[in-house]
C-alpha positions in Angstrom: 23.5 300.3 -83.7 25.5 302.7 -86.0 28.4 302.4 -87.7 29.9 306.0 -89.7 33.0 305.2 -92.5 35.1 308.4 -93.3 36.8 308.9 -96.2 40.6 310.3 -96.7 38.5 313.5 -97.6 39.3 314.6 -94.4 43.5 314.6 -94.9 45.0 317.3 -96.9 47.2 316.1 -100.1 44.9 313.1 -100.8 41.7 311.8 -102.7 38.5 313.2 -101.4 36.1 310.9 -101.2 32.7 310.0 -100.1 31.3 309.4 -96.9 29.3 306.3 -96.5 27.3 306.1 -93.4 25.8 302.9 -92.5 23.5 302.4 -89.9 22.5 298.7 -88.4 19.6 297.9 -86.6 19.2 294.9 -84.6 15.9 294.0 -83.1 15.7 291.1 -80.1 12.6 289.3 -78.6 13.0 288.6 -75.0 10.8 286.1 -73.5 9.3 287.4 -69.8 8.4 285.0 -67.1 5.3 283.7 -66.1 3.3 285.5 -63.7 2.4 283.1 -60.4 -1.0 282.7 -61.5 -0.1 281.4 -64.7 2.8 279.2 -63.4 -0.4 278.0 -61.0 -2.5 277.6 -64.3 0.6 276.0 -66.1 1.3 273.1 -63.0 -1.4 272.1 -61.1 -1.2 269.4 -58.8 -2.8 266.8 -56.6 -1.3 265.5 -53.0 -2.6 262.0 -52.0 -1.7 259.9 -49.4 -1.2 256.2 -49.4 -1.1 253.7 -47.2 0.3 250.3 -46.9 0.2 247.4 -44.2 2.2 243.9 -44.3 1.2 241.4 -41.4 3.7 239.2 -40.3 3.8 236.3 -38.1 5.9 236.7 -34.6 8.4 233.8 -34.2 10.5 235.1 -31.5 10.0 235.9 -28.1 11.7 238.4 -26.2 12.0 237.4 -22.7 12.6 239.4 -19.2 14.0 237.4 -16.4 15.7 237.7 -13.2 16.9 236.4 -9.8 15.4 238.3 -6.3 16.9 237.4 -3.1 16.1 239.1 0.4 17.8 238.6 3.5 19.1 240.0 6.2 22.7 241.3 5.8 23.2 243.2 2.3 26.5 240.9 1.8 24.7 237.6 2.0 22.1 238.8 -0.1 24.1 240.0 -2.9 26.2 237.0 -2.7 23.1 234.4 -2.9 21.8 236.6 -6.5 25.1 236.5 -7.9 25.4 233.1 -7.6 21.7 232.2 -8.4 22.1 234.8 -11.6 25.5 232.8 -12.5 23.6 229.3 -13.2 20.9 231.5 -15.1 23.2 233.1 -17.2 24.9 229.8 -17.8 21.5 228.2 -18.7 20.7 230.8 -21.2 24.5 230.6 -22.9 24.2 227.3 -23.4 20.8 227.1 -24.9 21.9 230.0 -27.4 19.8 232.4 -26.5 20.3 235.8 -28.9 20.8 239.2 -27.5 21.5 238.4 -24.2 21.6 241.6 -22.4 21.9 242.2 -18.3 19.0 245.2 -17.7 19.4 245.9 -14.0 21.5 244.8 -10.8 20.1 246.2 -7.6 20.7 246.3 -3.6 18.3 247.9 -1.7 17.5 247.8 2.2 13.8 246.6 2.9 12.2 248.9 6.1 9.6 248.3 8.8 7.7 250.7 9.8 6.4 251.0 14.0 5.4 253.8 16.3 5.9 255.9 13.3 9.9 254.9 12.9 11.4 253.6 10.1 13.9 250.4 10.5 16.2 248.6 8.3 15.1 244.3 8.7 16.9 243.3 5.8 17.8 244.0 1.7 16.9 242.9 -1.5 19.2 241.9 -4.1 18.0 241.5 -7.9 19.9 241.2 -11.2 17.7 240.5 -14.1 18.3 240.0 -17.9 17.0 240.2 -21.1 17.4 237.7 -24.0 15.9 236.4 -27.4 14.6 232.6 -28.4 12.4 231.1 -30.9 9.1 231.2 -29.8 8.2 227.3 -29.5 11.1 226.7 -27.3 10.3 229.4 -25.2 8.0 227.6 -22.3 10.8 224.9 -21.8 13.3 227.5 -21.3 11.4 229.4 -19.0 10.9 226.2 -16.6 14.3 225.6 -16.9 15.3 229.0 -16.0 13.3 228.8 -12.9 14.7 225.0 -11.5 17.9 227.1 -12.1 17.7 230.0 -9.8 15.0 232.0 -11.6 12.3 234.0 -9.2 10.9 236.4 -11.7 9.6 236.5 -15.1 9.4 240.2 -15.5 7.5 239.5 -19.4 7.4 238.0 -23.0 6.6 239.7 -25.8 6.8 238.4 -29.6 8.6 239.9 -32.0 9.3 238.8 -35.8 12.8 238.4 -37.5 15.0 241.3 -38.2 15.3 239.9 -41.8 11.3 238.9 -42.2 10.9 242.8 -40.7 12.9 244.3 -43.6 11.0 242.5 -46.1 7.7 243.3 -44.4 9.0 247.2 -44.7 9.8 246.8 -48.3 6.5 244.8 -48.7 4.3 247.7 -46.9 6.0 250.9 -49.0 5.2 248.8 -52.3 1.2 248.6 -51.3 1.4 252.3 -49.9 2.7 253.5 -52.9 0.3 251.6 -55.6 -2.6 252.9 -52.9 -1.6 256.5 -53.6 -1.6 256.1 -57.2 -4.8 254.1 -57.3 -6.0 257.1 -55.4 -5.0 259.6 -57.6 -6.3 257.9 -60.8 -9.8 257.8 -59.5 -10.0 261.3 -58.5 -8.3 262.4 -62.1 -10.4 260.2 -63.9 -13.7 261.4 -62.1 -13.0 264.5 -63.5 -12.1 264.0 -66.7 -8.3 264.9 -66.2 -5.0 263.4 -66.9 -2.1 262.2 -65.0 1.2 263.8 -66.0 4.1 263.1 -63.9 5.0 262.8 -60.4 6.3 265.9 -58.9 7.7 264.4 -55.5 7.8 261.7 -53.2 7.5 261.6 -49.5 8.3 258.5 -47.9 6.1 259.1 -43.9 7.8 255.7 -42.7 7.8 252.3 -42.7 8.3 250.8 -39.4 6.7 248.1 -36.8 5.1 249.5 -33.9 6.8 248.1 -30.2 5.6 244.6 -29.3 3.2 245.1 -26.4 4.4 242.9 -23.9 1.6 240.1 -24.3 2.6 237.5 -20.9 3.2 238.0 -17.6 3.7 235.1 -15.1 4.8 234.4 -11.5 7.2 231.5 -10.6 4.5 230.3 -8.1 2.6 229.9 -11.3 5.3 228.1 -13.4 6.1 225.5 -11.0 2.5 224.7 -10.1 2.1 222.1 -13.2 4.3 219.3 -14.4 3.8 220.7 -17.8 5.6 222.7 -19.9 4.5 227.0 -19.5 3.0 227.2 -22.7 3.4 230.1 -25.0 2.0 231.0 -28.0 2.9 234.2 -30.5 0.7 236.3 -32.5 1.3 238.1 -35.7 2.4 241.7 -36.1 1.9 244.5 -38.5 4.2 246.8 -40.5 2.8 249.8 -41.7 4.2 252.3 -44.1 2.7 255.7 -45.5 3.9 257.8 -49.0 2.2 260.9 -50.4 3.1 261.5 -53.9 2.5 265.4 -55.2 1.2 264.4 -59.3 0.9 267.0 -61.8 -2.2 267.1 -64.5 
């Protein structure tokens, strides 16, 4: 940059003086970016993968049942399940079941079949429900169920707490995350490297799978023996996966 400083030279009747020029330089260092390969020199970093898994015990049982009448007029029919599937319910209120849920309610004709013709000889009515108990009362409340009206026991499956699932989750992302880092270390280390900072995290889940559905019974088979139907839970696993991107 220059800067020029005039005189009064230049205007008649005064002093004439001198002209000072005066010229500035100013020099500035710009830094340029990286290129990508040296950014890629710069930050290199591992991906691994961990994985965690929390095994918890099953103390409830989640329970299918429901009431299946047949007859010949669809009136009567539907009549006889709705009051069958009234003492059920009433049963399972007053044993405080959780998460009692109706699932279905159905009418449907029944047919013969001669000569090749199709004829109505009755209908089926069925209302069925769905509800939650501790496992260890389970068997008495399904013989119960029965004496009251109950003609099908659609399944049981076992399922843990909501609250011991939770902690099982938190339990299971703990151990997947320490298994990534324990992974990482040992491949760093193996090659004479070091860890410098975790770049991101990606939590893959940390949920229980579905409980299969572990029982199955017939009434035939629940009334057949003085004792109680017994039924006894399992455990069930929460898994959890994180993958942590670590610089070095």
């Amino acid at each position: 940059m220059s800067i020029t400083v005039l005189s009064n030279s230049r205007f008649p009747g005064r002093k004439i003086g001198k002209i000072l020029s005066l010229s500035i330089f100013m020099c500035a260092i710009f830094i340029l970016p990286a290129s990508a390969q040296e950014k890629e020199k710069l930050w290199r970093t591992l991906t691994v993968s961990g994985r965690g898994v929390e095994t918890i015990s099953t103390t409830l049982s989640q329970v299918s049942l429901g009431v299946e009448i047949q007859g010949k007029t669809a009136q009567d029919v539907q009549k006889e399940a709705a009051r069958k599937s009234s003492a059920v319910v009433a049963l399972l209120k007053k044993r405080n079941v959780q998460k009692l849920t109706t699932t279905g309610v159905r009418l449907n004709p029944v047919y013969s079949y001669s000569n090749n013709i199709q004829r109505i000889t009755g209908y089926s009515a069925s209302n069925t429900v769905s509800f939650r108990i501790p496992t260890d009362e389970a068997g008495t409340l399904l013989d119960d169920a029965v004496k009251a009206g109950a003609t099908q026991i659609n399944g049981v499956s076992f399922i843990a707490s909501d609250e011991a699932i939770a902690n099982a989750q938190k339990q299971a992302l703990k151990k997947a995350t320490q298994d990534a880092q324990q992974q990482a270390e040992a491949v760093l280390s193996s090659l004479g490297l070091q860890q410098k900072e975790i770049v991101s995290i990606q939590v893959n889940g940390a949920s229980p799978p579905p409980p299969p559905m572990l029982y199955r019974a017939e009434v035939a088979k629940l009334t057949s023996a003085d004792a109680s139907t017994p039924i006894v839970a399992g455990e069930q696993e929460v898994q959890a996966s994180v993958t942590l991107q670590i610089s070095y």
